[in-house]
CHARMM-style PDB file with segment names, atoms N, HN, CA, C and O in Angstrom:
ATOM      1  N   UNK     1     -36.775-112.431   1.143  1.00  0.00      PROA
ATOM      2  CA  UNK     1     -37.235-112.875   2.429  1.00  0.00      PROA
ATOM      3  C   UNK     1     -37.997-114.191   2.301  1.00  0.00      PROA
ATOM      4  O   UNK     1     -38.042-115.163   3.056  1.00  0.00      PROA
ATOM      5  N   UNK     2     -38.595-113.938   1.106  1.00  0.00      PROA
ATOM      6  HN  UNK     2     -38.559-113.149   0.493  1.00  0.00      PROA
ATOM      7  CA  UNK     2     -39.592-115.493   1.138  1.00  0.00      PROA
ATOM      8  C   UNK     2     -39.137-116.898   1.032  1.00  0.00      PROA
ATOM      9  O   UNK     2     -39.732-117.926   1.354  1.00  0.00      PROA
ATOM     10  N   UNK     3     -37.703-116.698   0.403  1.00  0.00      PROA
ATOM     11  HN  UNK     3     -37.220-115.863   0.141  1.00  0.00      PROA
ATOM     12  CA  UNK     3     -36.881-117.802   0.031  1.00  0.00      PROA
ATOM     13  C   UNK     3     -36.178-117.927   1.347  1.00  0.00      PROA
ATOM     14  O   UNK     3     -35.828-119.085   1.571  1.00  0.00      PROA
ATOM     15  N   UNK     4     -35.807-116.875   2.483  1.00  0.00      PROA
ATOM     16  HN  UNK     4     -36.091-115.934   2.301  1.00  0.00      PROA
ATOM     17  CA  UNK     4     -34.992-117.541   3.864  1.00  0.00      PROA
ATOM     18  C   UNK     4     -35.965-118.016   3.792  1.00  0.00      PROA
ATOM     19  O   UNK     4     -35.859-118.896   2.938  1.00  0.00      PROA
ATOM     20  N   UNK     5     -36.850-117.995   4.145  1.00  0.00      PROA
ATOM     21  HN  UNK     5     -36.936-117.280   4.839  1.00  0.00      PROA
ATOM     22  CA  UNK     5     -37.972-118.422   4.590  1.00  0.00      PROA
ATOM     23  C   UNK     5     -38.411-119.482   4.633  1.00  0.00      PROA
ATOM     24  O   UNK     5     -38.634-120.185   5.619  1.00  0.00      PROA
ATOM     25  N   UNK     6     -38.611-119.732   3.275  1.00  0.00      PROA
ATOM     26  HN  UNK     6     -38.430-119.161   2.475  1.00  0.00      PROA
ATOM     27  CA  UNK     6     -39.245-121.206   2.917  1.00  0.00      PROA
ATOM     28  C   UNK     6     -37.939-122.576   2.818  1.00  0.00      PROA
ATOM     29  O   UNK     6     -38.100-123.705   2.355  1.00  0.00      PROA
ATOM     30  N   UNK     7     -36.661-121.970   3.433  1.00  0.00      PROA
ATOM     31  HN  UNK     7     -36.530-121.052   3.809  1.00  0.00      PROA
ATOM     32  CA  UNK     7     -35.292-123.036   3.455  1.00  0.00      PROA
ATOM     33  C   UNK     7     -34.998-123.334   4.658  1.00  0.00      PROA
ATOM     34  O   UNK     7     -34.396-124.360   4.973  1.00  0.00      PROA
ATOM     35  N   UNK     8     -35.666-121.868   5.980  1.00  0.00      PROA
ATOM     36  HN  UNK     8     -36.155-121.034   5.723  1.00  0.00      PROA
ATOM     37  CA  UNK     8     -35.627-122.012   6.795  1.00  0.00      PROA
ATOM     38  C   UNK     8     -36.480-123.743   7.986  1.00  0.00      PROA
ATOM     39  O   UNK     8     -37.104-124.767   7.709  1.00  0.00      PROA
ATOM     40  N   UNK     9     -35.980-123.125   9.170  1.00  0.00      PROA
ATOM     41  HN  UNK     9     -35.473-122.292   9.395  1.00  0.00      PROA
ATOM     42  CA  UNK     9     -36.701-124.465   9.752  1.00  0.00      PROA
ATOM     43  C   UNK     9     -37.962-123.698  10.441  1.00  0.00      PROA
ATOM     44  O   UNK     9     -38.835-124.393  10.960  1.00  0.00      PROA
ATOM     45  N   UNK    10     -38.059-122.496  10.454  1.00  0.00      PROA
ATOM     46  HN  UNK    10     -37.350-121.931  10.032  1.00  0.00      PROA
ATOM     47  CA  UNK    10     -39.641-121.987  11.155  1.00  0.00      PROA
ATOM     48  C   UNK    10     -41.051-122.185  10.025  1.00  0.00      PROA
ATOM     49  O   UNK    10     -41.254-121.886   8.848  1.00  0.00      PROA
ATOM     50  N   UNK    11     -41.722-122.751  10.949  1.00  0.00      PROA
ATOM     51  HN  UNK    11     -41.557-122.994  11.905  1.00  0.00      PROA
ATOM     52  CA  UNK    11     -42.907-123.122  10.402  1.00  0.00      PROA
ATOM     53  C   UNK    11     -43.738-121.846  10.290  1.00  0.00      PROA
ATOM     54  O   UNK    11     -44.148-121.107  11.185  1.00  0.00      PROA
ATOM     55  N   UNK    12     -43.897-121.766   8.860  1.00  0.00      PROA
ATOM     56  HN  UNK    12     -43.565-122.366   8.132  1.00  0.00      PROA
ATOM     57  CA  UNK    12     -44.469-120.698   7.794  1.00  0.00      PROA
ATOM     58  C   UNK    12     -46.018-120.665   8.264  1.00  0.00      PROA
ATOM     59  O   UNK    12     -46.541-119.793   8.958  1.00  0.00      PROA
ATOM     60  N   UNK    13     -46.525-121.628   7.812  1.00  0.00      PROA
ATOM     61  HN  UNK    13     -46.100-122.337   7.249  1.00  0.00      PROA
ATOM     62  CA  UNK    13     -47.941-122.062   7.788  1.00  0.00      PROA
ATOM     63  C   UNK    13     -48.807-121.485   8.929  1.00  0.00      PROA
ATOM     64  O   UNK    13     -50.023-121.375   8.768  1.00  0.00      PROA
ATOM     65  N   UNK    14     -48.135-121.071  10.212  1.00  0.00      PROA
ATOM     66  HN  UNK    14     -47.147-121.160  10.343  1.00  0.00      PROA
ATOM     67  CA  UNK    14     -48.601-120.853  11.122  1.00  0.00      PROA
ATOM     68  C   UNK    14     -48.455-118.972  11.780  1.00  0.00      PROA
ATOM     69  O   UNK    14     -49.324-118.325  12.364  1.00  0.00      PROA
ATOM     70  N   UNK    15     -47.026-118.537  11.389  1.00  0.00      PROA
ATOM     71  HN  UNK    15     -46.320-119.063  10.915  1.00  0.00      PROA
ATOM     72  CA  UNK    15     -46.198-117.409  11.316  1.00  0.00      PROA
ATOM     73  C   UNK    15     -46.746-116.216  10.588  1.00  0.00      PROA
ATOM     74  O   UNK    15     -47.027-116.358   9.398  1.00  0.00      PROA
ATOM     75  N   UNK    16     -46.932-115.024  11.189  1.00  0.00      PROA
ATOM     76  HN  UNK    16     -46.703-114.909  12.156  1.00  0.00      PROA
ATOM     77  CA  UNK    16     -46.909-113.826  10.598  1.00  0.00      PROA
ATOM     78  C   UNK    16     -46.711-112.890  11.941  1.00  0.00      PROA
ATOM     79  O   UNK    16     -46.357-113.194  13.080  1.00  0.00      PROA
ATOM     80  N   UNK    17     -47.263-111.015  11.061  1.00  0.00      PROA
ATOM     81  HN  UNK    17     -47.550-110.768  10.136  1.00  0.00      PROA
ATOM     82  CA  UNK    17     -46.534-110.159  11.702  1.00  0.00      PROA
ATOM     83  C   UNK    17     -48.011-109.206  11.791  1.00  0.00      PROA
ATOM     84  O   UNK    17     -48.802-108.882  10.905  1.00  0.00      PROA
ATOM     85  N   UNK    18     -47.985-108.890  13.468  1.00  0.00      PROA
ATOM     86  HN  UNK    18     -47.343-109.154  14.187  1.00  0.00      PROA
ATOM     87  CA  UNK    18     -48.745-108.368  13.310  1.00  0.00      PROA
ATOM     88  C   UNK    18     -48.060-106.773  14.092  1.00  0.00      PROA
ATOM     89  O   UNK    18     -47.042-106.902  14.772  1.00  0.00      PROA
ATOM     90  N   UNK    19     -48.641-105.446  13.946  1.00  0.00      PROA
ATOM     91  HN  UNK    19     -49.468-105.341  13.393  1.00  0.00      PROA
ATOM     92  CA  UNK    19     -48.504-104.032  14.571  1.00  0.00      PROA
ATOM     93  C   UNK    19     -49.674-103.709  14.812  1.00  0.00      PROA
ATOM     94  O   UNK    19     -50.743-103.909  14.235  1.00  0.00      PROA
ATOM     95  N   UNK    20     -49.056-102.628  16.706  1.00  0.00      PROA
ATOM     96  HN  UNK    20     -48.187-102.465  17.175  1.00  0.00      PROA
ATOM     97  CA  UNK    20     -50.211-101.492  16.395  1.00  0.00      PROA
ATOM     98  C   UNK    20     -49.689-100.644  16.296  1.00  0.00      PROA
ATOM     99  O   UNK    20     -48.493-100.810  16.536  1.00  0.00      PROA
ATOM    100  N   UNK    21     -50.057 -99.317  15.939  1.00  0.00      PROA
ATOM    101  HN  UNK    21     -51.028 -99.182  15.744  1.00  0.00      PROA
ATOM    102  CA  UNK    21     -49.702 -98.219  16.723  1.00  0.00      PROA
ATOM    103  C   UNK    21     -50.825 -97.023  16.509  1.00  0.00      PROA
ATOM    104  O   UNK    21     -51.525 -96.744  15.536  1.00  0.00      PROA
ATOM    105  N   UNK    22     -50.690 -96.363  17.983  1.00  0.00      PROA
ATOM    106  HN  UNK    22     -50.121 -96.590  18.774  1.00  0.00      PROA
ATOM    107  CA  UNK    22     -51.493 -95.340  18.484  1.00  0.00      PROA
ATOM    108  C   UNK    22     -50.919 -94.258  18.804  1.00  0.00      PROA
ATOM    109  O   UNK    22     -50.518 -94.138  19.961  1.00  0.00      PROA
ATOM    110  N   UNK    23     -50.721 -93.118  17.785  1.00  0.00      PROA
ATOM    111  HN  UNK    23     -51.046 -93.216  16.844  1.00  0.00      PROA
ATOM    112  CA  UNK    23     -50.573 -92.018  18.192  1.00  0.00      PROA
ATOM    113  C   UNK    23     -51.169 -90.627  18.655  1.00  0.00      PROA
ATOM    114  O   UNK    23     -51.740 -89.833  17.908  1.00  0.00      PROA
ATOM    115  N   UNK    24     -50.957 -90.472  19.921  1.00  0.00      PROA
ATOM    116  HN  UNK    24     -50.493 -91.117  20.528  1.00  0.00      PROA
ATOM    117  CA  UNK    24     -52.046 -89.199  20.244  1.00  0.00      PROA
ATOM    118  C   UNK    24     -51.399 -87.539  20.273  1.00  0.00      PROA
ATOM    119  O   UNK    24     -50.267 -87.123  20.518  1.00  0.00      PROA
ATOM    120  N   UNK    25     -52.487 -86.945  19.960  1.00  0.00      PROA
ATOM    121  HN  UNK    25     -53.407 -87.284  19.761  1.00  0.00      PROA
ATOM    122  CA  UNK    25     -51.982 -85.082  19.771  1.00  0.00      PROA
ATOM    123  C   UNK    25     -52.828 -84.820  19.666  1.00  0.00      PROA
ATOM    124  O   UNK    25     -53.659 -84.784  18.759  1.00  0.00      PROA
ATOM    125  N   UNK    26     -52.704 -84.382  21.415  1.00  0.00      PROA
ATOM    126  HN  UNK    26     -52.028 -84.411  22.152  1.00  0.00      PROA
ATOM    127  CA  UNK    26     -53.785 -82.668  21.510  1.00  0.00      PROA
ATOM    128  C   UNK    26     -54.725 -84.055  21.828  1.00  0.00      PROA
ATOM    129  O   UNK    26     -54.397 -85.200  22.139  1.00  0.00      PROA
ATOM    130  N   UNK    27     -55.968 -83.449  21.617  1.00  0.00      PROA
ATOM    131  HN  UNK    27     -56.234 -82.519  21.364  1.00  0.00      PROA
ATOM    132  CA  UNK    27     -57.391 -83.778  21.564  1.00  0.00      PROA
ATOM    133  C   UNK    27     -57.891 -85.504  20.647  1.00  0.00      PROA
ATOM    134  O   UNK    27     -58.837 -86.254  20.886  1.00  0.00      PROA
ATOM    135  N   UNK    28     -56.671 -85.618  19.490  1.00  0.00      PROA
ATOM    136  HN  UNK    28     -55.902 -85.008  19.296  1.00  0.00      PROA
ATOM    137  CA  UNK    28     -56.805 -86.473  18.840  1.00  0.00      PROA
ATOM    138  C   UNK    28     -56.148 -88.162  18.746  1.00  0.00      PROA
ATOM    139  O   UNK    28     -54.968 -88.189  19.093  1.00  0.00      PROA
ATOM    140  N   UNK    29     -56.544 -89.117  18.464  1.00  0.00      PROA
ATOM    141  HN  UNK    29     -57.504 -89.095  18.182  1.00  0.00      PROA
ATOM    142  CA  UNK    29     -56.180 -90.410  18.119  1.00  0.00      PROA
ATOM    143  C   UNK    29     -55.802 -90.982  16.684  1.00  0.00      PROA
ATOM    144  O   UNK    29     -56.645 -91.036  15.788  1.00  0.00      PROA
ATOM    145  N   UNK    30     -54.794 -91.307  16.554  1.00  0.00      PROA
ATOM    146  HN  UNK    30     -54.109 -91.263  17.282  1.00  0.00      PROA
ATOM    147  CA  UNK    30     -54.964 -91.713  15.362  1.00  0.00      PROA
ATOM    148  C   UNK    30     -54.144 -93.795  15.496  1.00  0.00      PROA
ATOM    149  O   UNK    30     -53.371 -94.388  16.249  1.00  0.00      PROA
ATOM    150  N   UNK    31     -54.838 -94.076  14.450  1.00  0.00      PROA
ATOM    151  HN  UNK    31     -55.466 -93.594  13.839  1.00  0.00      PROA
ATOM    152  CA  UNK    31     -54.171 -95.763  14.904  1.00  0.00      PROA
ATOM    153  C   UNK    31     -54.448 -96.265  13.655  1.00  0.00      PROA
ATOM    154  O   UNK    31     -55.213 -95.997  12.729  1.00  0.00      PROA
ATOM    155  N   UNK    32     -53.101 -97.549  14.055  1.00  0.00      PROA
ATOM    156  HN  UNK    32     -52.480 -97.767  14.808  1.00  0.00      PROA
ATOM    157  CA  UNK    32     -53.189 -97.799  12.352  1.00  0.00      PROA
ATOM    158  C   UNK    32     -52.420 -99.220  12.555  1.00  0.00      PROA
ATOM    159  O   UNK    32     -51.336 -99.206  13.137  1.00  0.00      PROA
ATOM    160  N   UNK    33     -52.951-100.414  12.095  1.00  0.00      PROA
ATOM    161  HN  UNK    33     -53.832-100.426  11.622  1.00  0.00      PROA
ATOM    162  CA  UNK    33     -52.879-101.710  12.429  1.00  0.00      PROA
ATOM    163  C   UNK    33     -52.453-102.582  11.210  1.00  0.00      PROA
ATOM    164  O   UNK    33     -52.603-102.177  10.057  1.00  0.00      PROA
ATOM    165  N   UNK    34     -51.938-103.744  11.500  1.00  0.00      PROA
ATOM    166  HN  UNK    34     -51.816-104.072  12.436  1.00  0.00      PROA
ATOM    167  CA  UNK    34     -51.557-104.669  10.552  1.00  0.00      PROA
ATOM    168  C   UNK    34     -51.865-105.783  11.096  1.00  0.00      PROA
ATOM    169  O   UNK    34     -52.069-105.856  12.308  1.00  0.00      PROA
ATOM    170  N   UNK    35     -51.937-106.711  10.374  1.00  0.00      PROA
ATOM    171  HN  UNK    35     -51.771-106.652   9.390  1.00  0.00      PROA
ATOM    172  CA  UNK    35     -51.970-108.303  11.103  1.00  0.00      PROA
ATOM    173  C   UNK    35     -53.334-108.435  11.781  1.00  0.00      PROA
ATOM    174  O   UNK    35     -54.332-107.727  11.647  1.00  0.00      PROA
ATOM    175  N   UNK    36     -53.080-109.773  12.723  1.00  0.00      PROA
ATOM    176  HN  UNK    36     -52.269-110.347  12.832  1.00  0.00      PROA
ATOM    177  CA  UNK    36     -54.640-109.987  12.945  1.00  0.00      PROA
ATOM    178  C   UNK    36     -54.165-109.998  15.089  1.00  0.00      PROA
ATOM    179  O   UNK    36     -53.933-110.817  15.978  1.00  0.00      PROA
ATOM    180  N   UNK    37     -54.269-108.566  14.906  1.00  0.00      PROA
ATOM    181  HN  UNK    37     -54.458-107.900  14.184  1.00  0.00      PROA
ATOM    182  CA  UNK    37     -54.297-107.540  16.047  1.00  0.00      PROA
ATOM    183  C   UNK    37     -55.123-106.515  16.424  1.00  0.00      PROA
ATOM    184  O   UNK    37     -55.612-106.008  15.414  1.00  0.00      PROA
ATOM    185  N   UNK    38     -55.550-105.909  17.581  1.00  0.00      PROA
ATOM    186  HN  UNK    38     -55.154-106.321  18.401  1.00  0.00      PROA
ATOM    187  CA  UNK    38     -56.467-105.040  17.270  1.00  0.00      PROA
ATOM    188  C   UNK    38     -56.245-104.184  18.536  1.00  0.00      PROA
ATOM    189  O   UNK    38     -56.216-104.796  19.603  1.00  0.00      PROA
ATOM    190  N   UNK    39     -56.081-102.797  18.550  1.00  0.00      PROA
ATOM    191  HN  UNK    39     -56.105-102.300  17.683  1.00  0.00      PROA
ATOM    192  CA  UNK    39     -55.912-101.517  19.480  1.00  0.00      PROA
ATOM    193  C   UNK    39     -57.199-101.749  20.261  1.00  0.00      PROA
ATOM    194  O   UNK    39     -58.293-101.963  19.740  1.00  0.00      PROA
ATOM    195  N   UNK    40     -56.936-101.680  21.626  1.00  0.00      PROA
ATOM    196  HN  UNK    40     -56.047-101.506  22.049  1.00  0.00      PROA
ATOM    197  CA  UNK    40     -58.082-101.268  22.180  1.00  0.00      PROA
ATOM    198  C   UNK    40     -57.481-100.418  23.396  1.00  0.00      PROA
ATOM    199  O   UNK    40     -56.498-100.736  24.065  1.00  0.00      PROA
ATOM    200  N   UNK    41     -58.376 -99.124  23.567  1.00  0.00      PROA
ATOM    201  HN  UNK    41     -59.175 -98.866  23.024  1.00  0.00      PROA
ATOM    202  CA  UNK    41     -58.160 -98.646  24.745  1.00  0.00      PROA
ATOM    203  C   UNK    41     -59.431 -98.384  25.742  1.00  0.00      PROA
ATOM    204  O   UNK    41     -60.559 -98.722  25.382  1.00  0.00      PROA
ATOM    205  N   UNK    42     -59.231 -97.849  26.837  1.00  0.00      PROA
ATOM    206  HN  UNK    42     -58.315 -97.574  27.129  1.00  0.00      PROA
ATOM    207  CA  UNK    42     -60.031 -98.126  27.842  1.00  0.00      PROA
ATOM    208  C   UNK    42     -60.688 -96.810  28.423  1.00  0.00      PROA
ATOM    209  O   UNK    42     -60.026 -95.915  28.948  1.00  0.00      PROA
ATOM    210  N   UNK    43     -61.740 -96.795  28.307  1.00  0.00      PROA
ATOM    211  HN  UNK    43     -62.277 -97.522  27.881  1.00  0.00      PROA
ATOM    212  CA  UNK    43     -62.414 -95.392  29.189  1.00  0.00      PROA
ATOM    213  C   UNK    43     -62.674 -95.709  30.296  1.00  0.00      PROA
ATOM    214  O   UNK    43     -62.936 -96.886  30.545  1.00  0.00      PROA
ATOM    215  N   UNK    44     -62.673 -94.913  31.098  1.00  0.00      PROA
ATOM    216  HN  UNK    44     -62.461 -93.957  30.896  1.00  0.00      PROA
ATOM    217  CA  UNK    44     -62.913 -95.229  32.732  1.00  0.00      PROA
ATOM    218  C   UNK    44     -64.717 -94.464  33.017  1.00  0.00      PROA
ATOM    219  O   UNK    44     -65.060 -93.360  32.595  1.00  0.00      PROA
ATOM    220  N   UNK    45     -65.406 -95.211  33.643  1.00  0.00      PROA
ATOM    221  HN  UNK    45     -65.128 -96.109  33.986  1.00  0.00      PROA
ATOM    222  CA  UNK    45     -66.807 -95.106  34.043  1.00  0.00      PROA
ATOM    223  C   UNK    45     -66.563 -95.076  35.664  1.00  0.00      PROA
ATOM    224  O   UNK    45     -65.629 -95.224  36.452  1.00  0.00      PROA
ATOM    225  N   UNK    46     -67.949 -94.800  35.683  1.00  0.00      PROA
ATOM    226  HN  UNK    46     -68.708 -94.679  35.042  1.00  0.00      PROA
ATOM    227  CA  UNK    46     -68.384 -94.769  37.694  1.00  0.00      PROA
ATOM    228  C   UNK    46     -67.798 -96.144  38.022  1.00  0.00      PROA
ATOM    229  O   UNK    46     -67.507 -97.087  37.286  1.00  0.00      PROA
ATOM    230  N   UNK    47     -67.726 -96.004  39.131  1.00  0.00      PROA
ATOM    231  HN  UNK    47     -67.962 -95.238  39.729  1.00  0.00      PROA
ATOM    232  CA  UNK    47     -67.532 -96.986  40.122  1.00  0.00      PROA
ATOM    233  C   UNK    47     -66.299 -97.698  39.808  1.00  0.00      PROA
ATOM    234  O   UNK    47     -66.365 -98.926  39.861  1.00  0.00      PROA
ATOM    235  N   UNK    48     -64.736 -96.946  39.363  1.00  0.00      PROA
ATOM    236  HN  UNK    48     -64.682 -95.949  39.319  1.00  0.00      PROA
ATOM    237  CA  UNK    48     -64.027 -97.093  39.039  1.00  0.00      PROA
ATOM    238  C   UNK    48     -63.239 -98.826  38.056  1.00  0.00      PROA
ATOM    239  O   UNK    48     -62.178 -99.438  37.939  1.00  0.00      PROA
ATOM    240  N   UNK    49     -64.875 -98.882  37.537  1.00  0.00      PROA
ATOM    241  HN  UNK    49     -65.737 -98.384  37.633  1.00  0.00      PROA
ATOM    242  CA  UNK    49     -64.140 -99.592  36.433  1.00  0.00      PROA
ATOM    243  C   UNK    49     -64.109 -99.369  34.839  1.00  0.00      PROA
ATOM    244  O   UNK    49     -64.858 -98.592  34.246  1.00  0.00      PROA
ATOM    245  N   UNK    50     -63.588 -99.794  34.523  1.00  0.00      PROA
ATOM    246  HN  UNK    50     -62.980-100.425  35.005  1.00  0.00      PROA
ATOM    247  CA  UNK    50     -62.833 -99.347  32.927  1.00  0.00      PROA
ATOM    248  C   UNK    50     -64.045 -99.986  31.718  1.00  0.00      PROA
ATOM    249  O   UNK    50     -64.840-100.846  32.097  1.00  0.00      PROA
ATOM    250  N   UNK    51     -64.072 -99.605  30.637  1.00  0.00      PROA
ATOM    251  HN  UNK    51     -63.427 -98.906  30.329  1.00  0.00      PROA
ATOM    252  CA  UNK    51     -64.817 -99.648  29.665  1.00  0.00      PROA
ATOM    253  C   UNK    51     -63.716-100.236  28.459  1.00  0.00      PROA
ATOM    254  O   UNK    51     -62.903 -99.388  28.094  1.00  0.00      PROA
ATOM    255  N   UNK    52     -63.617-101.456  27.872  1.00  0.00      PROA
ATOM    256  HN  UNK    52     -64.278-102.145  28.169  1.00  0.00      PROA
ATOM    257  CA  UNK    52     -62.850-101.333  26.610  1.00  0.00      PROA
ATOM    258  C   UNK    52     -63.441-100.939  25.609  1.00  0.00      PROA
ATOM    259  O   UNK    52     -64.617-101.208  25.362  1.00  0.00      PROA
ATOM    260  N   UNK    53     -62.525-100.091  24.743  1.00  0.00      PROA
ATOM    261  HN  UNK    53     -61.570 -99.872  24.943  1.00  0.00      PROA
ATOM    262  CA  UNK    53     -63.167 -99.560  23.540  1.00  0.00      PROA
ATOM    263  C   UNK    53     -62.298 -99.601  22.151  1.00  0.00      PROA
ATOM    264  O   UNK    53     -61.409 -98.837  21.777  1.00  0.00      PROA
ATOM    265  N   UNK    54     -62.997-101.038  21.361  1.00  0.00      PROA
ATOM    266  HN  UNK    54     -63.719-101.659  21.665  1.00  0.00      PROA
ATOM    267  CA  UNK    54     -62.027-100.991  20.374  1.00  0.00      PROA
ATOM    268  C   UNK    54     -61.639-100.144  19.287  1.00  0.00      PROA
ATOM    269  O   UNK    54     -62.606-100.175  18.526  1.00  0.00      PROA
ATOM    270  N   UNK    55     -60.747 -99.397  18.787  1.00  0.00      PROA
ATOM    271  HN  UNK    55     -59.961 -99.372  19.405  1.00  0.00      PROA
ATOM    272  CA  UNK    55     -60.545 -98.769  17.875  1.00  0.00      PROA
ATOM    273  C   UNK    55     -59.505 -99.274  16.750  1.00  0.00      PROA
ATOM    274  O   UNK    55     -58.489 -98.638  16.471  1.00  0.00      PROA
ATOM    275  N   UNK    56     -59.797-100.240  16.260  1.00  0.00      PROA
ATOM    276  HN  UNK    56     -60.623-100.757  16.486  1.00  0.00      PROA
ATOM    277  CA  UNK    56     -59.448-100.655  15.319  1.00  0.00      PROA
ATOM    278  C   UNK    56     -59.528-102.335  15.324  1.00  0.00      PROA
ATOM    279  O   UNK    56     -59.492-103.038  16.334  1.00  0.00      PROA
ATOM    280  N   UNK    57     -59.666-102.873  13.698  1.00  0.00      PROA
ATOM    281  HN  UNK    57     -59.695-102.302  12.877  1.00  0.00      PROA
ATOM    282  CA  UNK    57     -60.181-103.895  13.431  1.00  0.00      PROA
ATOM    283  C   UNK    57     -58.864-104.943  13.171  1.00  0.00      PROA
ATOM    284  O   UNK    57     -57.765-104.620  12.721  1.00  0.00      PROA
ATOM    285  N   UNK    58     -59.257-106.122  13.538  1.00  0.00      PROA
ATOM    286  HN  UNK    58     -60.151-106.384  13.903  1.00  0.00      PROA
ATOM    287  CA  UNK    58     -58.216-107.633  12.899  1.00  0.00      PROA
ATOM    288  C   UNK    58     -58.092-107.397  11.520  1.00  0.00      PROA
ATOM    289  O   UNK    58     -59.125-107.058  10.942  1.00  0.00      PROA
ATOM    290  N   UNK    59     -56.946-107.512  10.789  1.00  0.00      PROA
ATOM    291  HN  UNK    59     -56.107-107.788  11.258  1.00  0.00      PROA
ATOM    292  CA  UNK    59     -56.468-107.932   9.224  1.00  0.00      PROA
ATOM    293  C   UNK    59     -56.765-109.353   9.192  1.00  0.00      PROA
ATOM    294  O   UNK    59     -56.010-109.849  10.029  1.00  0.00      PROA
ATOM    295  N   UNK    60     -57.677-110.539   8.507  1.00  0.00      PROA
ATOM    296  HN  UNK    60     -58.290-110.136   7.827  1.00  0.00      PROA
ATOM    297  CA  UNK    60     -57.449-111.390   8.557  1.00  0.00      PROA
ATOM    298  C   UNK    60     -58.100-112.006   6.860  1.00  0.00      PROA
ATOM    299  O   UNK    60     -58.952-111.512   6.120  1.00  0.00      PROA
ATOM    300  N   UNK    61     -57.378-113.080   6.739  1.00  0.00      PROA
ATOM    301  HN  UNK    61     -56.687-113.481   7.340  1.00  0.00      PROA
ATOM    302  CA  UNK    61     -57.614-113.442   5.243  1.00  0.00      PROA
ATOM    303  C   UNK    61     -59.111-113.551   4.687  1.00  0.00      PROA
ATOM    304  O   UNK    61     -59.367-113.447   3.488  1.00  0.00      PROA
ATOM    305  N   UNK    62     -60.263-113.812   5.868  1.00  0.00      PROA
ATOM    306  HN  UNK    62     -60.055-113.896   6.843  1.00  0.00      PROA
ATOM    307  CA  UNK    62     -61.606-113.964   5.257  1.00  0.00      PROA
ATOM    308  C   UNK    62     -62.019-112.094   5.625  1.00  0.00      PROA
ATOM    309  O   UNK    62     -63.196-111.901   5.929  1.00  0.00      PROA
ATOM    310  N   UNK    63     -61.607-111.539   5.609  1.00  0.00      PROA
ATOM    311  HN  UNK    63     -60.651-111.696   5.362  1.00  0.00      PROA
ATOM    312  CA  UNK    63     -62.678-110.520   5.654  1.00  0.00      PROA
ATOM    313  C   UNK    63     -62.114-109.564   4.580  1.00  0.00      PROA
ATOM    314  O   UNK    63     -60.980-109.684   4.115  1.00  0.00      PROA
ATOM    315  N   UNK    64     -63.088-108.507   4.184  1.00  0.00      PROA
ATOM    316  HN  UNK    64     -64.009-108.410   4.561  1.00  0.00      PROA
ATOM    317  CA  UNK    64     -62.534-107.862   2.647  1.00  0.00      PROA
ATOM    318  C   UNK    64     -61.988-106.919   3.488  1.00  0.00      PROA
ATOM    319  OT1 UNK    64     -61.336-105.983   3.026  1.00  0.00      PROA
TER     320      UNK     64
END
């Protein structure tokens, strides 16, 4: 892949891949991320507006 890649005409330097995914059962959440993306879902509060609530973090090259 790295060699289409680097013969190709898409600019590398800038390009990657990011996923989420959130699977729920029953009572539970589970999520599991790649790339520099991040799950968030939303609880609902009074006065019918929504709360975001992130559950899960960015992949990105400066952080361990």
């Amino acid at each position: 892949m790295n060699e289409i890649l680097f013969t190709s005409d898409i600019d590398i330097l800038l390009s990657g891949s990011t996923c989420n995914i959130v699977f729920v059962v029953k009572d539970r959440v589970y999520v599991a991320n790649v790339g520099d993306s991040r799950a968030v879902l939303y609880k609902e509060s009074t006065g019918h507006h929504s709360i975001p609530v992130p559950v899960s973090e960015d992949h990105k090259p400066c952080l361990e």
